[in-house]
N, C-alpha and C positions, 0 to 999 in steps of 0.2 A: 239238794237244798238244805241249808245246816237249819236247825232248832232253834227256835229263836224262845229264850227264858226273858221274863223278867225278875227283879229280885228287887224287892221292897222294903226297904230296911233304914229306920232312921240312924244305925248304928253302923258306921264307915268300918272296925275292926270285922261286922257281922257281913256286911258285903264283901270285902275283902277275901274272909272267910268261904263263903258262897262262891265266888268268880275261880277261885283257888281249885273247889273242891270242882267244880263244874267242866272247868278246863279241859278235865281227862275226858271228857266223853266230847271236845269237842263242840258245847252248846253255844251258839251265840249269844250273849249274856245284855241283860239291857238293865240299866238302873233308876228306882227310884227312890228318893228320899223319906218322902209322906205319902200319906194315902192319895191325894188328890193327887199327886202326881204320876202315883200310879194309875189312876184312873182315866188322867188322860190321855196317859202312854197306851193303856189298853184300849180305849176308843178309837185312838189313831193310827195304831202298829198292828199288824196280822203279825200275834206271836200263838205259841205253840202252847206253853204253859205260862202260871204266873204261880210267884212263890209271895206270899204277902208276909210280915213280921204281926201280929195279930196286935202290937201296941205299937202304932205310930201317930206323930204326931198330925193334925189338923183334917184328920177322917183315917178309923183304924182299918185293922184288915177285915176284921167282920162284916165293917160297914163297907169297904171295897167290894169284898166277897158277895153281898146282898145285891149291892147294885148289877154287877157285874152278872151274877144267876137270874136277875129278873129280864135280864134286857133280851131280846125274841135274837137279837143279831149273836149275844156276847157268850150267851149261857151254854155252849159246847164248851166254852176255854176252860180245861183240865188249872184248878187252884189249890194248892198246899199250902196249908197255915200251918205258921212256924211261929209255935208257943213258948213260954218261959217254963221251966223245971218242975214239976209238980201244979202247976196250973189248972187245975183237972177242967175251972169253968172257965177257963180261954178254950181249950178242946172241946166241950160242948158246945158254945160259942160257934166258933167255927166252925163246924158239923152240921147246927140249925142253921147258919146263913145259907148252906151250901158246897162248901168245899168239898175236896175230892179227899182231902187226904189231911195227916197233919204231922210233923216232924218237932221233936224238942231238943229247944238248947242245952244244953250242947250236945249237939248230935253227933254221930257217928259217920263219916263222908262216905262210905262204903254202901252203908242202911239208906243216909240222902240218896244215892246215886238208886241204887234197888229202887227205890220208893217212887221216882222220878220216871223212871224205866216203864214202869209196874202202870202208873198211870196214865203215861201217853199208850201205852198197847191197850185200856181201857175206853180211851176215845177216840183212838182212829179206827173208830168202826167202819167208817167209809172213808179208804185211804187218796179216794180223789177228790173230796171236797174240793171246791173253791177256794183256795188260800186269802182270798179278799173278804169272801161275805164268811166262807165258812157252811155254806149252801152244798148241799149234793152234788155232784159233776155228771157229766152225759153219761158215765154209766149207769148210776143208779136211776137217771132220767128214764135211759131206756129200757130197764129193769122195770120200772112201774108203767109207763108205756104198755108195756109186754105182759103185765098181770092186770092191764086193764080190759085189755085185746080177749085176752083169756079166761077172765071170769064172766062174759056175757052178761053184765051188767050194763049200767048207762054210765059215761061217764061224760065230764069235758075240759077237754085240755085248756090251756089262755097261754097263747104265746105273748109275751110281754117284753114290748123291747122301746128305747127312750129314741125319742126326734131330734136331729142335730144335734147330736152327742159330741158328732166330729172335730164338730167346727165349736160347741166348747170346748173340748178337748184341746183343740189347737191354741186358743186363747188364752183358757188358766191355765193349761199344766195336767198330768197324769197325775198330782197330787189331788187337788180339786177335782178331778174326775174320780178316782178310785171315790172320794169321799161321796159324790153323789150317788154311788153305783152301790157302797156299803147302804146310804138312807134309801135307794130305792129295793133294798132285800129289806130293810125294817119294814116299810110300807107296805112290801107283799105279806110277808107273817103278820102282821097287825092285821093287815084286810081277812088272812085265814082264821087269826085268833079268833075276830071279834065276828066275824060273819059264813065259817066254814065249819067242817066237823071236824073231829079230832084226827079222821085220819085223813085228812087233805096231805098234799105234798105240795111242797116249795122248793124246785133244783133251779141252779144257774147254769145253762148252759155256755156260758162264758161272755166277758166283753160286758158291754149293755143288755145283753140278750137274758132273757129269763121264763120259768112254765112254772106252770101252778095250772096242779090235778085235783078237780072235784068231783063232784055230778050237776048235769044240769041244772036242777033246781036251785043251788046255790051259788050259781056261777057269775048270774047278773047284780047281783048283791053286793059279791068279791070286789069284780070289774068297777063298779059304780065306786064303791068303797076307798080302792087305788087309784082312781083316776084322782077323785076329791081331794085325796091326801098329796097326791103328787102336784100335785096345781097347785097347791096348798103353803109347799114348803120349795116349788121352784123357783120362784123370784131371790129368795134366800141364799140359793149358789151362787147370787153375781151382786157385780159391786153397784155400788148407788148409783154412778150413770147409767148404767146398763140397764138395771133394776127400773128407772123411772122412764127410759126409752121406751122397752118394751122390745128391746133388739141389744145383738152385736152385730159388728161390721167384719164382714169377712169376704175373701177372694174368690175367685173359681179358677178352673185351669187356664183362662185366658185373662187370668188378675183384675180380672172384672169386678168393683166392690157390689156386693149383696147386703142388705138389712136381713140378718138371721134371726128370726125369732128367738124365745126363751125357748128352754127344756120344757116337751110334754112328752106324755105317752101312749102309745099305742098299742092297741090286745085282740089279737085275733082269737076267736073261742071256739074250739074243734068238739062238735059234740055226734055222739052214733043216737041220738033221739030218731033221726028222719034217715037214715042211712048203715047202711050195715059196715063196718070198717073191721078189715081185715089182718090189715098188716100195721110197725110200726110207721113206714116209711108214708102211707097213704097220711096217717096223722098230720107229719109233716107240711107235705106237701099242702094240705087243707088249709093249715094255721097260715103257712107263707104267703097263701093267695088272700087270706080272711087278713094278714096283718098290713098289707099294701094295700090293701083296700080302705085299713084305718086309718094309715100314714096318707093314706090323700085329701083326708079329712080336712088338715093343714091345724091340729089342736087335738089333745086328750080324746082318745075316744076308744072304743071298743066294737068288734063286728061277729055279732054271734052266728054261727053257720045254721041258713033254716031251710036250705034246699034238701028238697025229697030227691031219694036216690031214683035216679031213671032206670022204667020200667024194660 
Protein backbone atom coordinates (compact mmCIF):
# COMPACT_ATOMS: atom_id res chain seq x y z
CA UNK A 1 0.00 0.00 0.00
CA UNK A 2 1.96 3.28 -1.28
CA UNK A 3 2.00 6.48 1.32
CA UNK A 4 -0.30 8.61 0.84
CA UNK A 5 1.36 12.77 1.54
CA UNK A 6 -0.48 15.61 1.41
CA UNK A 7 1.18 18.84 0.44
CA UNK A 8 -0.43 22.22 1.33
CA UNK A 9 0.79 24.89 -0.48
CA UNK A 10 -0.78 28.10 -1.82
CA UNK A 11 2.32 28.43 -4.10
CA UNK A 12 2.03 26.07 -7.46
CA UNK A 13 6.17 26.48 -8.10
CA UNK A 14 6.38 25.19 -4.16
CA UNK A 15 4.05 22.07 -4.86
CA UNK A 16 5.46 21.37 -8.07
CA UNK A 17 8.60 21.46 -6.11
CA UNK A 18 7.34 18.98 -3.40
CA UNK A 19 5.62 16.27 -6.02
CA UNK A 20 9.18 16.40 -7.74
CA UNK A 21 11.10 15.87 -4.71
CA UNK A 22 8.70 13.21 -3.35
CA UNK A 23 8.51 11.19 -6.49
CA UNK A 24 11.74 9.33 -5.75
CA UNK A 25 10.50 7.44 -2.79
CA UNK A 26 7.35 6.72 -4.68
CA UNK A 27 4.72 8.61 -2.08
CA UNK A 28 1.33 9.08 -3.28
CA UNK A 29 1.09 12.80 -3.34
CA UNK A 30 -2.40 14.73 -2.68
CA UNK A 31 -2.82 18.43 -2.91
CA UNK A 32 -4.05 21.31 -1.44
CA UNK A 33 -4.16 24.90 -2.00
CA UNK A 34 -5.42 26.65 1.58
CA UNK A 35 -5.59 25.57 4.70
CA UNK A 36 -9.31 24.70 4.59
CA UNK A 37 -8.77 22.69 2.17
CA UNK A 38 -6.29 20.91 3.57
CA UNK A 39 -8.51 20.30 6.24
CA UNK A 40 -10.89 18.76 4.68
CA UNK A 41 -8.79 16.53 2.61
CA UNK A 42 -7.50 15.46 6.10
CA UNK A 43 -11.00 14.83 7.55
CA UNK A 44 -11.87 12.69 4.61
CA UNK A 45 -8.68 10.83 3.28
CA UNK A 46 -6.65 8.11 5.49
CA UNK A 47 -3.25 9.73 4.64
CA UNK A 48 0.02 8.92 6.09
CA UNK A 49 1.52 12.25 6.56
CA UNK A 50 0.66 15.94 6.00
CA UNK A 51 3.15 18.56 5.04
CA UNK A 52 1.29 22.20 5.69
CA UNK A 53 3.22 25.59 4.10
CA UNK A 54 2.76 27.55 7.60
CA UNK A 55 1.37 30.73 5.53
CA UNK A 56 -1.68 29.97 3.50
CA UNK A 57 -4.31 31.52 2.57
CA UNK A 58 -7.94 31.50 4.37
CA UNK A 59 -6.65 29.24 7.71
CA UNK A 60 -2.69 28.73 8.04
CA UNK A 61 -0.75 25.78 8.89
CA UNK A 62 -0.71 26.36 12.42
CA UNK A 63 -4.23 26.76 12.64
CA UNK A 64 -4.49 23.25 10.44
CA UNK A 65 -1.89 21.80 12.54
CA UNK A 66 -4.12 22.90 15.97
CA UNK A 67 -7.18 21.58 14.75
CA UNK A 68 -5.92 18.66 13.24
CA UNK A 69 -3.67 17.60 17.03
CA UNK A 70 -6.89 18.39 19.01
CA UNK A 71 -9.22 16.07 17.22
CA UNK A 72 -9.30 12.23 19.39
CA UNK A 73 -9.61 10.52 15.55
CA UNK A 74 -6.77 12.88 13.68
CA UNK A 75 -4.04 13.60 16.23
CA UNK A 76 -1.66 10.38 15.34
CA UNK A 77 -1.24 12.12 11.66
CA UNK A 78 2.62 12.67 11.65
CA UNK A 79 2.64 17.01 10.22
CA UNK A 80 5.80 18.89 8.90
CA UNK A 81 5.64 22.66 8.79
CA UNK A 82 7.22 24.03 6.10
CA UNK A 83 8.44 27.60 7.16
CA UNK A 84 9.98 30.70 5.20
CA UNK A 85 13.97 31.33 5.70
CA UNK A 86 14.97 32.57 8.92
CA UNK A 87 11.33 32.71 10.35
CA UNK A 88 12.40 31.57 13.72
CA UNK A 89 8.43 32.45 15.05
CA UNK A 90 6.84 30.43 12.15
CA UNK A 91 9.06 27.38 13.72
CA UNK A 92 7.91 28.11 17.22
CA UNK A 93 4.61 28.51 15.95
CA UNK A 94 4.55 25.28 14.54
CA UNK A 95 6.12 23.24 17.31
CA UNK A 96 3.34 24.92 19.94
CA UNK A 97 0.33 23.81 17.52
CA UNK A 98 1.85 20.41 17.53
CA UNK A 99 3.72 19.40 14.58
CA UNK A 100 6.14 16.64 14.29
CA UNK A 101 8.71 18.33 12.60
CA UNK A 102 9.57 21.41 10.48
CA UNK A 103 11.42 21.94 7.15
CA UNK A 104 12.72 25.61 5.60
CA UNK A 105 12.44 27.07 2.30
CA UNK A 106 14.34 26.35 0.48
CA UNK A 107 15.18 23.14 1.55
CA UNK A 108 17.41 20.53 0.61
CA UNK A 109 15.23 17.39 -1.15
CA UNK A 110 17.75 14.96 0.20
CA UNK A 111 17.25 16.47 4.31
CA UNK A 112 13.00 16.65 3.05
CA UNK A 113 13.16 13.11 2.16
CA UNK A 114 15.46 12.11 5.74
CA UNK A 115 13.07 14.23 7.62
CA UNK A 116 9.91 12.47 6.12
CA UNK A 117 11.40 9.11 6.58
CA UNK A 118 12.53 9.86 10.14
CA UNK A 119 8.95 10.78 11.03
CA UNK A 120 6.80 8.19 9.71
CA UNK A 121 9.35 5.39 11.65
CA UNK A 122 8.33 7.77 14.59
CA UNK A 123 4.55 6.96 14.29
CA UNK A 124 4.15 3.73 13.11
CA UNK A 125 4.34 2.63 16.44
CA UNK A 126 1.78 0.09 15.77
CA UNK A 127 2.28 -0.81 12.24
CA UNK A 128 -1.35 -2.45 12.03
CA UNK A 129 -3.46 0.23 12.98
CA UNK A 130 -6.59 0.62 11.09
CA UNK A 131 -5.82 2.62 8.00
CA UNK A 132 -9.58 4.11 8.36
CA UNK A 133 -9.88 5.35 11.95
CA UNK A 134 -6.15 4.91 12.60
CA UNK A 135 -7.28 2.70 15.84
CA UNK A 136 -5.04 -0.22 17.10
CA UNK A 137 -5.71 -3.49 15.01
CA UNK A 138 -6.26 -7.19 16.46
CA UNK A 139 -3.00 -7.35 17.34
CA UNK A 140 -2.42 -4.94 19.78
CA UNK A 141 -6.37 -5.77 20.80
CA UNK A 142 -4.94 -8.99 21.75
CA UNK A 143 -1.97 -7.78 23.26
CA UNK A 144 -3.97 -5.87 26.02
CA UNK A 145 -6.51 -8.70 26.15
CA UNK A 146 -3.59 -10.74 27.16
CA UNK A 147 -2.10 -8.06 29.83
CA UNK A 148 -5.42 -7.93 31.28
CA UNK A 149 -5.79 -11.84 31.70
CA UNK A 150 -2.47 -11.38 33.43
CA UNK A 151 -2.37 -8.75 35.76
CA UNK A 152 -5.34 -10.34 37.98
CA UNK A 153 -6.98 -7.14 38.11
CA UNK A 154 -10.73 -6.52 37.23
CA UNK A 155 -11.18 -5.37 34.19
CA UNK A 156 -14.22 -4.96 31.23
CA UNK A 157 -14.19 -5.48 27.80
CA UNK A 158 -17.37 -3.58 25.52
CA UNK A 159 -17.60 -5.19 22.25
CA UNK A 160 -19.15 -2.49 20.08
CA UNK A 161 -20.38 -3.07 16.82
CA UNK A 162 -23.26 -0.75 14.64
CA UNK A 163 -27.15 -2.30 13.60
CA UNK A 164 -27.74 -2.67 9.85
CA UNK A 165 -24.53 -1.27 8.77
CA UNK A 166 -25.21 -3.67 5.83
CA UNK A 167 -28.03 -2.66 4.39
CA UNK A 168 -26.69 1.14 4.82
CA UNK A 169 -23.87 0.22 3.28
CA UNK A 170 -25.64 -1.16 0.48
CA UNK A 171 -27.60 2.14 -0.02
CA UNK A 172 -25.03 5.03 0.27
CA UNK A 173 -21.94 3.68 -0.77
CA UNK A 174 -18.56 2.57 1.10
CA UNK A 175 -17.91 6.27 1.11
CA UNK A 176 -20.68 7.09 3.46
CA UNK A 177 -20.05 4.18 5.31
CA UNK A 178 -16.22 4.56 5.93
CA UNK A 179 -17.48 8.09 7.15
CA UNK A 180 -19.75 6.71 9.73
CA UNK A 181 -17.39 4.06 10.91
CA UNK A 182 -14.49 7.05 11.26
CA UNK A 183 -17.52 9.25 13.60
CA UNK A 184 -18.19 6.11 15.42
CA UNK A 185 -14.16 5.71 16.62
CA UNK A 186 -14.72 9.66 17.54
CA UNK A 187 -17.62 8.77 19.77
CA UNK A 188 -15.71 5.93 21.36
CA UNK A 189 -12.52 8.12 22.41
CA UNK A 190 -14.83 11.10 23.42
CA UNK A 191 -16.88 8.40 25.67
CA UNK A 192 -12.96 7.34 27.03
CA UNK A 193 -11.87 10.97 27.15
CA UNK A 194 -14.70 12.36 28.95
CA UNK A 195 -15.78 9.35 31.22
CA UNK A 196 -12.66 6.68 31.40
CA UNK A 197 -9.09 6.77 32.77
CA UNK A 198 -6.13 7.64 31.09
CA UNK A 199 -5.17 4.21 30.41
CA UNK A 200 -8.31 2.90 28.85
CA UNK A 201 -7.94 1.39 25.32
CA UNK A 202 -9.81 1.96 22.12
CA UNK A 203 -8.86 -0.86 19.12
CA UNK A 204 -10.88 -1.47 16.00
CA UNK A 205 -11.16 -4.80 15.37
CA UNK A 206 -12.14 -4.19 11.74
CA UNK A 207 -15.47 -3.46 9.48
CA UNK A 208 -18.13 -1.92 11.99
CA UNK A 209 -16.70 -3.88 14.80
CA UNK A 210 -14.83 -2.17 17.66
CA UNK A 211 -13.48 -2.88 21.91
CA UNK A 212 -12.85 -0.62 24.30
CA UNK A 213 -10.92 -1.93 27.72
CA UNK A 214 -11.60 -0.41 31.08
CA UNK A 215 -12.63 -1.60 34.42
CA UNK A 216 -15.93 -2.26 35.65
CA UNK A 217 -16.58 0.57 37.37
CA UNK A 218 -16.26 2.85 34.65
CA UNK A 219 -17.78 0.90 31.97
CA UNK A 220 -21.56 1.78 32.35
CA UNK A 221 -20.76 5.47 32.24
CA UNK A 222 -18.63 4.71 28.72
CA UNK A 223 -21.58 2.61 27.37
CA UNK A 224 -24.35 5.18 28.30
CA UNK A 225 -22.01 7.97 27.01
CA UNK A 226 -21.70 6.10 23.36
CA UNK A 227 -25.00 4.97 23.00
CA UNK A 228 -26.16 8.97 23.71
CA UNK A 229 -23.90 10.26 21.30
CA UNK A 230 -24.43 7.66 18.63
CA UNK A 231 -28.25 8.29 18.52
CA UNK A 232 -27.29 11.50 18.61
CA UNK A 233 -25.63 12.17 15.43
CA UNK A 234 -27.35 8.91 13.49
CA UNK A 235 -30.15 10.55 11.76
CA UNK A 236 -27.31 12.88 10.35
CA UNK A 237 -25.79 9.93 7.98
CA UNK A 238 -29.15 9.84 5.83
CA UNK A 239 -30.89 12.04 3.55
CA UNK A 240 -34.02 14.07 4.50
CA UNK A 241 -36.50 11.25 3.47
CA UNK A 242 -34.92 8.81 5.07
CA UNK A 243 -34.09 10.97 8.08
CA UNK A 244 -38.00 11.86 8.60
CA UNK A 245 -39.10 8.18 7.76
CA UNK A 246 -37.33 6.74 10.51
CA UNK A 247 -36.34 3.85 7.92
CA UNK A 248 -34.70 2.69 4.44
CA UNK A 249 -36.18 0.37 2.20
CA UNK A 250 -34.19 -2.53 1.56
CA UNK A 251 -34.35 -6.34 0.12
CA UNK A 252 -33.66 -9.83 1.48
CA UNK A 253 -32.57 -12.85 -0.29
CA UNK A 254 -36.01 -13.59 -1.66
CA UNK A 255 -36.37 -9.49 -2.78
CA UNK A 256 -38.65 -9.13 -0.31
CA UNK A 257 -38.87 -5.16 0.61
CA UNK A 258 -38.05 -4.68 4.52
CA UNK A 259 -38.40 -1.07 6.36
CA UNK A 260 -34.72 -1.06 7.82
CA UNK A 261 -34.38 1.05 10.63
CA UNK A 262 -31.64 3.87 11.11
CA UNK A 263 -27.99 3.07 12.53
CA UNK A 264 -27.75 2.12 16.24
CA UNK A 265 -25.56 0.43 18.50
CA UNK A 266 -24.90 -2.41 20.20
CA UNK A 267 -22.21 -3.28 23.23
CA UNK A 268 -21.67 -6.34 24.84
CA UNK A 269 -19.57 -5.82 28.26
CA UNK A 270 -17.21 -8.81 29.21
CA UNK A 271 -16.35 -8.27 32.75
CA UNK A 272 -14.22 -11.01 35.43
CA UNK A 273 -16.19 -9.11 38.58
CA UNK A 274 -18.43 -12.49 38.94
CA UNK A 275 -16.20 -14.89 37.05
CA UNK A 276 -12.72 -15.98 36.89
CA UNK A 277 -11.50 -15.60 32.86
CA UNK A 278 -8.93 -17.38 31.78
CA UNK A 279 -7.90 -17.15 28.38
CA UNK A 280 -8.29 -14.55 25.51
CA UNK A 281 -10.51 -16.54 23.57
CA UNK A 282 -13.24 -17.13 26.50
CA UNK A 283 -13.29 -13.13 26.34
CA UNK A 284 -14.59 -13.47 23.10
CA UNK A 285 -16.82 -15.80 23.13
CA UNK A 286 -18.55 -13.92 26.27
CA UNK A 287 -18.86 -10.46 24.43
CA UNK A 288 -20.59 -12.43 21.19
CA UNK A 289 -23.18 -13.93 23.24
CA UNK A 290 -23.58 -10.47 25.49
CA UNK A 291 -23.56 -8.41 21.85
CA UNK A 292 -26.60 -10.71 20.33
CA UNK A 293 -28.28 -10.41 23.04
CA UNK A 294 -28.13 -6.33 22.50
CA UNK A 295 -28.67 -6.53 18.84
CA UNK A 296 -32.25 -8.15 19.80
CA UNK A 297 -33.01 -5.29 21.67
CA UNK A 298 -34.08 -3.89 18.07
CA UNK A 299 -32.19 -0.02 19.28
CA UNK A 300 -28.91 1.25 21.03
CA UNK A 301 -28.28 -0.59 23.87
CA UNK A 302 -25.79 -2.32 25.90
CA UNK A 303 -25.58 -5.79 28.04
CA UNK A 304 -23.21 -6.04 30.89
CA UNK A 305 -22.27 -9.70 31.86
CA UNK A 306 -23.57 -10.41 35.70
CA UNK A 307 -23.65 -14.18 35.83
CA UNK A 308 -21.67 -15.78 38.59
CA UNK A 309 -19.35 -18.33 37.42
CA UNK A 310 -20.98 -21.93 38.22
CA UNK A 311 -19.86 -23.62 41.20
Amino acid sequence: MSIKILVADDDPDIRDILKLTLSEENYEIIEAVNGQEALEIIRSKPLDLALLDYKMPKMDGRQVCNLVKKDLLLQHLPVIMVTGKGEVSDKIGGIDAGADDYVVKPFEPKELLARIRMVLRRTQRDLEANPLTRLPGNVAILNELSKCIESKKQFAVCYADLDKFKAYNDKYGFEHGDNVIRETARILLGAIKEWGRPDDFVGHIGGDDFVVITTPDYANKICEKIIHDFDQISPSFYNQEDRENGFIIGYDRQSKIHKIPLLSISIGVVTNEMREISHVAQIGEIGAELKKLAKSMEKSNYVKDKRQEKA
